[in-house]
N, C-alpha and C positions, 0 to 999 in steps of 0.2 A: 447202379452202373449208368454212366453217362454215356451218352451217343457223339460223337465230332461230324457236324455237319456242314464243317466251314470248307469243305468243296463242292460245296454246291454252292456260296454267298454268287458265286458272278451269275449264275442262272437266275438268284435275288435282282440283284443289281441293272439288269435288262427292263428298260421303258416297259411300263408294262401295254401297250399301245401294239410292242411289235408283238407280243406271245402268241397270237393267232395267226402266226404265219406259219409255224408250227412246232410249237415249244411244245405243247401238250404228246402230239404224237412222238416226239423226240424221247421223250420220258417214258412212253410209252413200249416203245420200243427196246431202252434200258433197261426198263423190267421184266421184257417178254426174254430177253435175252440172261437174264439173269436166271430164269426160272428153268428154262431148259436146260442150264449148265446146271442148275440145283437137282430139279427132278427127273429122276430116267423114265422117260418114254417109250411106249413102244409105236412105230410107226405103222403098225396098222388095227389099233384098238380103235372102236366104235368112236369113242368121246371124241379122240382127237382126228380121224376122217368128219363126224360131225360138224367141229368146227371147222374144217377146212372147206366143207361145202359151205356152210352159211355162208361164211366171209367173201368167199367167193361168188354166191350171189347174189350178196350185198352190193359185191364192188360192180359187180355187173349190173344191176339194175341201176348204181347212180351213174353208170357209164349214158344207158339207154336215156335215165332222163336228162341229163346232156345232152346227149343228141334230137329229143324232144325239143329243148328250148332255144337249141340252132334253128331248127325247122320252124318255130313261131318267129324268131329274131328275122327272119327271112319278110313273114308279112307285117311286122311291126314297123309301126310308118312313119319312123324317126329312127334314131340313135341312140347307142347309149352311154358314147363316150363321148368328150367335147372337142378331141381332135377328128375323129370320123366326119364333120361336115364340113370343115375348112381340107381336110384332105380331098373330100369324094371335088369340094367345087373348085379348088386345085386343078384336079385329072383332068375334067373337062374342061376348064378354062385353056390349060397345057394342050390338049388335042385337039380345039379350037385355035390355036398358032398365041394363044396370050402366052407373056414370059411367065414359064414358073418359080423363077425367086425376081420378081417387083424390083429394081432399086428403092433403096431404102430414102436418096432423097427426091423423090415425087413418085407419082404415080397412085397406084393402089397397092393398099397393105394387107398383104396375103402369105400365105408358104410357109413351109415349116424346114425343120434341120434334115428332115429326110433326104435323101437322094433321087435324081430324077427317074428312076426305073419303077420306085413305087406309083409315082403320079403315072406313068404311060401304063403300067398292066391294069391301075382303076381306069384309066382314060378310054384302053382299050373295050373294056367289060362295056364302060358305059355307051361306047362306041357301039359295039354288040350286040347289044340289049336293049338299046335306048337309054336315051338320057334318065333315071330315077333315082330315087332312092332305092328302091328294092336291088337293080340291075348295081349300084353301086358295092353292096353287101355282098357280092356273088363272088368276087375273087377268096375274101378272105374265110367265105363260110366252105367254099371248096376246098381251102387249103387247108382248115380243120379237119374238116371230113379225110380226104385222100391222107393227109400224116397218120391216121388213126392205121387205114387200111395199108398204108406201106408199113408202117409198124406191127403189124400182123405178117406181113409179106418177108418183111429181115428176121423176127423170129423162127417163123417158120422154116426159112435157110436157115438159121443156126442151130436145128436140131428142135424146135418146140415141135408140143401137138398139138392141138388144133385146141383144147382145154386151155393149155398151158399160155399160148399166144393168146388167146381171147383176154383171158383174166390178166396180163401183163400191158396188153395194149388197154385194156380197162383200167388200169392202176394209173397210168398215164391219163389218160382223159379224166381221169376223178382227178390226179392232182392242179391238172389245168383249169378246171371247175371250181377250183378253191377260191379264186379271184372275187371280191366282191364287182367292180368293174369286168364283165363278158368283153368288152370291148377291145381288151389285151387278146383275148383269145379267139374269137371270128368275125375280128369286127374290120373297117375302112381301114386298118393300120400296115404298120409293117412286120408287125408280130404275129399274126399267122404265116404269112409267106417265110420269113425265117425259120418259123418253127418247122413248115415244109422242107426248105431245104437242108436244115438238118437233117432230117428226118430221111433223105433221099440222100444226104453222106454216108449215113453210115449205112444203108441199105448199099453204096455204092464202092463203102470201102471195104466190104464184105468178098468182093469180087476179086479176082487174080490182078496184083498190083501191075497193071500194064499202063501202056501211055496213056488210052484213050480211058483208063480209071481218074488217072492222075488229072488229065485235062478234064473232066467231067467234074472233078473234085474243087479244080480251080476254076470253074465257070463258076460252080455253087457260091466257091469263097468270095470270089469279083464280087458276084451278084448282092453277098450280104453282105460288105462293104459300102457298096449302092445304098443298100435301104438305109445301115444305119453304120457307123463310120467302126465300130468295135462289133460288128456282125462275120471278120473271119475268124473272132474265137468259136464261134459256133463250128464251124467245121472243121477244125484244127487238129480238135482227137482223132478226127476219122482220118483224116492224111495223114496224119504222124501212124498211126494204124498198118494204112495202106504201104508208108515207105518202110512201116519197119520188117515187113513181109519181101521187101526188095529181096532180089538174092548176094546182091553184095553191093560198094560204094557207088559202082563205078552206076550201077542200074537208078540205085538210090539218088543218084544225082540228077541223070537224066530222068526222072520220073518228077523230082523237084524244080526242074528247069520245065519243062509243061505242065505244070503248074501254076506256075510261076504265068509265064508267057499268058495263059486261058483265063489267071485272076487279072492282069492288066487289060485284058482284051474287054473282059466282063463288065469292070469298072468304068475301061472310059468310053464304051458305044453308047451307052443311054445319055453323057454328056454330049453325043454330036448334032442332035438337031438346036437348030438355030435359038431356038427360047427355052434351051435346057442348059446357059449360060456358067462355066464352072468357075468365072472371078464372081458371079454376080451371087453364087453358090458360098464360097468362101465369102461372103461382106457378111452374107446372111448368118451361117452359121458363128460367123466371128462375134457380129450381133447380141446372139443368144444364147453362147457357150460359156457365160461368167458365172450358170447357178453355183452358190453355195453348194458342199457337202455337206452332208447331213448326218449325224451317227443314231437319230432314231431308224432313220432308210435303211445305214450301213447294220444296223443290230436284227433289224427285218430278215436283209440278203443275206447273212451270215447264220440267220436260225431257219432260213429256205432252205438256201443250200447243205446246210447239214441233216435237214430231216431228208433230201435225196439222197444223199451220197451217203447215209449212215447205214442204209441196209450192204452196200458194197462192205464195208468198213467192216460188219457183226459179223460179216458170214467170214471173211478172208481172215480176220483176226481170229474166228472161233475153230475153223478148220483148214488154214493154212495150205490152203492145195498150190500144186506146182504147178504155173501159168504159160503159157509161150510170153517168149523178151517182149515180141510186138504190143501184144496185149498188156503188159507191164509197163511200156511205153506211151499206151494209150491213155490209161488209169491216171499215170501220170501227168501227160498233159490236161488232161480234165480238167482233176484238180486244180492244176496251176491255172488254165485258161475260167475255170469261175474263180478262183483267189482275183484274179483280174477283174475279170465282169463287176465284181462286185462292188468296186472304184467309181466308175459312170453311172453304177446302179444307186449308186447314196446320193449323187446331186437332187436335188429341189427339185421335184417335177417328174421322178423316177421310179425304182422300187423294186421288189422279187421280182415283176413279171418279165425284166431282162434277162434273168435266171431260167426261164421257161424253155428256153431252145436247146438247152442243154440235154432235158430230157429223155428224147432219144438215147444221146447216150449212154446215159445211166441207165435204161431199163434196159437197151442190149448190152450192157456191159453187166446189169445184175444176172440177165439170162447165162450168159458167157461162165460167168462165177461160177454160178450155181452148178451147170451142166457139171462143171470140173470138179468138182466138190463132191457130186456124187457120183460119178465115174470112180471117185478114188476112195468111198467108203464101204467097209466090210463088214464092218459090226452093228449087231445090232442097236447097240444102245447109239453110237453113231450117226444112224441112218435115223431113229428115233427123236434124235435131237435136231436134226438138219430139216425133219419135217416140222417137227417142232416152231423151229424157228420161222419158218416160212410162214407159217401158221398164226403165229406171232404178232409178223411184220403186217400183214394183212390187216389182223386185229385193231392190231395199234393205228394205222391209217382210217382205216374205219370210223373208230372210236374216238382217235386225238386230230384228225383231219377233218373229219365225217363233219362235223356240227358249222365248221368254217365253210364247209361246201354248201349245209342246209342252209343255213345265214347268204350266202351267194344268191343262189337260186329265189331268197326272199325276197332281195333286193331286187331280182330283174325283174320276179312277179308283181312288185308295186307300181315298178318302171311301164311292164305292159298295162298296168290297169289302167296309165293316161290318155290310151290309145283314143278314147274317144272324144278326148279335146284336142287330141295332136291332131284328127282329122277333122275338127271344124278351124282348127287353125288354118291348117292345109285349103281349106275351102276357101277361106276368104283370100288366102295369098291368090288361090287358082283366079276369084272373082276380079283380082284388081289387076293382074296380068292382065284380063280378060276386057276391064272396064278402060287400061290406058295403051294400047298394042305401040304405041309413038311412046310411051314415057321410060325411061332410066327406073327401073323399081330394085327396090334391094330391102331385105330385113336386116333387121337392126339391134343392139344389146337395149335390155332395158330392166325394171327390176320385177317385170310382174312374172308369165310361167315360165320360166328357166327352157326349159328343152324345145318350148314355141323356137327358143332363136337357132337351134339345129335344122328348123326348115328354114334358113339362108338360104339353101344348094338350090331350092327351086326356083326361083326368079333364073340365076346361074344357068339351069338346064335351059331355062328357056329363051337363053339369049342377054341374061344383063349383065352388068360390071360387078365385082364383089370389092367395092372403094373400101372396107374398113372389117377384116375379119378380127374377132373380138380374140380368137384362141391364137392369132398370131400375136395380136397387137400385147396380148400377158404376156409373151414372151420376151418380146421387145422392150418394155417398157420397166418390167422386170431386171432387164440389165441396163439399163439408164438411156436408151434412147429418148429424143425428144419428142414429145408430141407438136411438136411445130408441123409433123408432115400430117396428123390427124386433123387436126386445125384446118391444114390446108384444104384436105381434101374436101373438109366441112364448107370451107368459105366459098371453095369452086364449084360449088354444087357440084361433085360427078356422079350424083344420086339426083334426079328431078324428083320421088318420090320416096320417102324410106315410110316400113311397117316397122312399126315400134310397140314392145309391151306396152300396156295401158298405163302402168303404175309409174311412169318416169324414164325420159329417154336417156341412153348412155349412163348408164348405171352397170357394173357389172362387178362385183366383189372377187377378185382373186383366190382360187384355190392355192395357188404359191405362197403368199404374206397375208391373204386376210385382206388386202386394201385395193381400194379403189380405182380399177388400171386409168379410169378417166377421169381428168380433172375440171375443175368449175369451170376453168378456162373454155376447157372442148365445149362444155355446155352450155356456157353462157354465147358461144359462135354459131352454137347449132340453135338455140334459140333465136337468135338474131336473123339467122339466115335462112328460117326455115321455120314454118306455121304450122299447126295445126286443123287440117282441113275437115276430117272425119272422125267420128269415134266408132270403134269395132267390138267385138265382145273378147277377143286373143288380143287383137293389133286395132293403134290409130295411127291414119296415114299423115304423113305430116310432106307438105310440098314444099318445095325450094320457092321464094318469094318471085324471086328475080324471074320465075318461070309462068306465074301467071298466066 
């Protein structure tokens, strides 16, 4: 007898590049679900409470060692993503009165597509705290933290115990952990603060739909608009939520209208101070919004998003519970609002971690489910299979997530083992701040240790120009701008002294193409105009001629 497995070929057919983003658990979960429809359970035999305790503190322990390696990312004395140090010396530059998007033709080349609310809350921190690295990393390792604990907080209102919400906000932070890059998740970006204000929508759309929910909802929405321009699908399910609890149009409307009004008010205060420029905003982003799409990124986001949304999908297809409209409306927009996401997520430069903010609502929207589900079963074999399946789901995360997360945590633990050349790098930057207090100092790309060029921010904190950031200038460069303004800035000396890897200066390979953002041209200027004065064991300083 023969088998027809020709509906599975398009699960074949998927890069196999994306499958670790969670195809494994995907299938995992098809077969947990299978089996509990097979075998009858009984929902309180030893074997299967067994398994529901391990799993569960399974998932709690890699919850705790998450939170572990936030708390070392805190004194680790660099970075570990390539936009965290053009953003952190952004902020400061910005609250320093420098413009945050540069004109593109002169000046220095800096900024990114974010909005200006991201730079003023790192600007503020570093304001705070002090200019560092450390005080930089403090907004977005809070906003981890606190999403965690308000996602205990909105379960808890929707009926969990204190069991129930641990191990759900735990399922959450383990799937945030999956990331090889930490940096999507508490690092100098805008992906934590998002994942915050989710995470405080649906906590706030949980509440009696009144005005000041409504306007609390569209401050949220303005705000993640600000960071990143496809940031009000994030809180979309929660208002569509909120207004479908209105008690009728006429309320439904006014509750849309302050919203409305609280999202515009959101959006454009962070554009009012003088060097938070919104043409100069629009040049920038027009700049650097040609990436290609990508259908290895698009095949990524679309086996993310279904290993979230597919425990909603087992339980409501396996036991059909009667839902309130609102909440039918919520599910809804979800959906549809990551069907979207999932567009800007495949561009070149992108990925599942867009997908991330959604979170929230899947795991109260899974609590939600769930509740109802067993509120309306009376049998036992029912009741059997519902735990079953929970049982399952757990497993399957575990077991088809679990190894994606061990591999994560690998990654960052090789990242910290460089810690003690990042601080002799860090020394010598300190020593030549220290040796030139009159000179222009800035670090610079080059091809020797890679993450030496994340300590750029420091010269920054302590008062210099940052004429040429490498993570803007891929982006720029990328969609065809000219390096005539790199050049320039090379020729004008606006550096008297730059720290450059030892192994070759302006050298930097693209993670976008693979290729070289700087051309022989840049090099052959910076040679020209600029010596060789010292050699270092991280950095050799190289001085502007003309400066002698």
């Amino acid at each position: 007898m023969s088998i027809d497995f020709s509906a599975l070929y398009p699960l074949y057919s998927i890069d196999p590049r994306a499958v670790w983003k969670g195809q494994l658990a995907l299938l995992l979960m098809a077969g947990a679900t299978a089996a509990v429809i097979i075998i009858p359970l009984n929902p309180d035999s030893r074997g299967l409470q067994w398994l529901k305790r391990s799993s569960i503190v399974a998932i709690m322990l890699m919850a705790a060692i998450q939170f572990a390696l936030l708390i070392c990312y805190l004194f680790y004395p660099s970075y570990l993503n390539h936009a965290e140090a053009v953003i952190a010396s952004t902020s400061w530059l910005g609250w320093e009165g420098y413009p945050l998007y540069p004109p593109l033709d002169g000046g220095d080349i800096y900024g990114t597509e974010y909005g200006p609310s991201l730079f003023q809350v790192t600007g503020f921190a570093l304001w705070l705290f002090g200019p560092s690295i450390a005080a930089s990393k403090i907004p977005g390792l809070m906003a981890f933290a606190l999403s965690q604990f308000l996602s205990f907080v909105t379960l808890r209102r929707a009926g969990a115990g204190v069991a129930a919400a641990l191990t759900m906000t735990s399922v959450q932070c383990v799937v945030q952990a999956g990331f090889t890059d930490q940096g999507f998740i508490f690092g100098v970006r805008s992906d934590a603060l998002l994942f915050l204000a989710a995470q405080t929508a649906v906590l706030t759309a949980t509440s009696a739909p009144t005005m000041l929910t409504a306007g609390a909802l569209g401050l949220l929405g303005g705000l993640c608009v600000n960071f990143k321009l496809h940031g009000g699908f994030y809180i979309l399910p929660a208002f569509v939520y909120c207004l479908g609890r209105s008690p009728n149009a006429a309320a439904g409307l006014r509750l849309t209208c302050a919203a409305g009004l609280a999202a515009i008010i959101a959006l454009a205060v962070p554009f009012s101070p003088s060097n938070a420029s919104l043409i100069e905003y629009y040049h920038h982003f027009q700049a650097i919004s040609n990436n290609p799409w990508n259908r290895w990124l698009f095949e990524q986001d679309v086996i993310f998003a279904g290993m979230c949304f597919a425990p909603l999908f087992l339980v409501y297809v396996l036991f059909t519970p009667k839902l309130p409209r609102a909440f039918n409306w919520f599910l809804a927009t979800l959906v549809l609002c990551m069907m979207i996401v999932t567009i800007p997520a495949a561009t070149t430069g992108a990925g599942p971690y867009h997908l991330l903010p959604f979170l929230p609502s899947i795991v109260w929207g899974f609590f939600v489910l769930r509740r109802e589900v067993l509120a309306s079963l009376t049998s036992l074999r029912a009741r059997g299979r519902c735990e079953g399946l929970m049982v399952g789901l757990i497993i399957a995360l575990v077991f088809g997530y679990g190894p994606i997360v061990i591999a994560s945590w690998g990654t960052v633990l090789r990242i910290f083992g460089e810690a003690p050349l990042i601080r002799e790098a860090t020394a010598e930057i300190e020593r030549t701040l220290d040796d030139y207090p009159g000179l222009k100092v800035a670090v610079g790309p080059g091809t020797g240790f890679y993450s030496a060029q994340y300590l750029r921010v420091i010269p920054v904190f302590r008062g210099n120009p940052l004429p040429i950031d490498s993570t803007s200038w891929m982006g720029l460069v990328r969609n065809g701008v000219s390096d005539q303004i790199v050049r320039r800035a090379i020729r004008e000396c606006h550096v008297d002294l730059w720290l450059l890897p030892s192994d070759g200066p302006f050298v930097v390979i693209s993670h976008l193409d693979g290729e070289d953002i700087y051309s022989d041209e840049v090099r052959a200027d910076f040679l020209s105009t600029y010596e060789r004065e010292r050699l270092g064991r991280v950095f050799d300083q190289w001085r502007c001629k003309r400066h002698e």
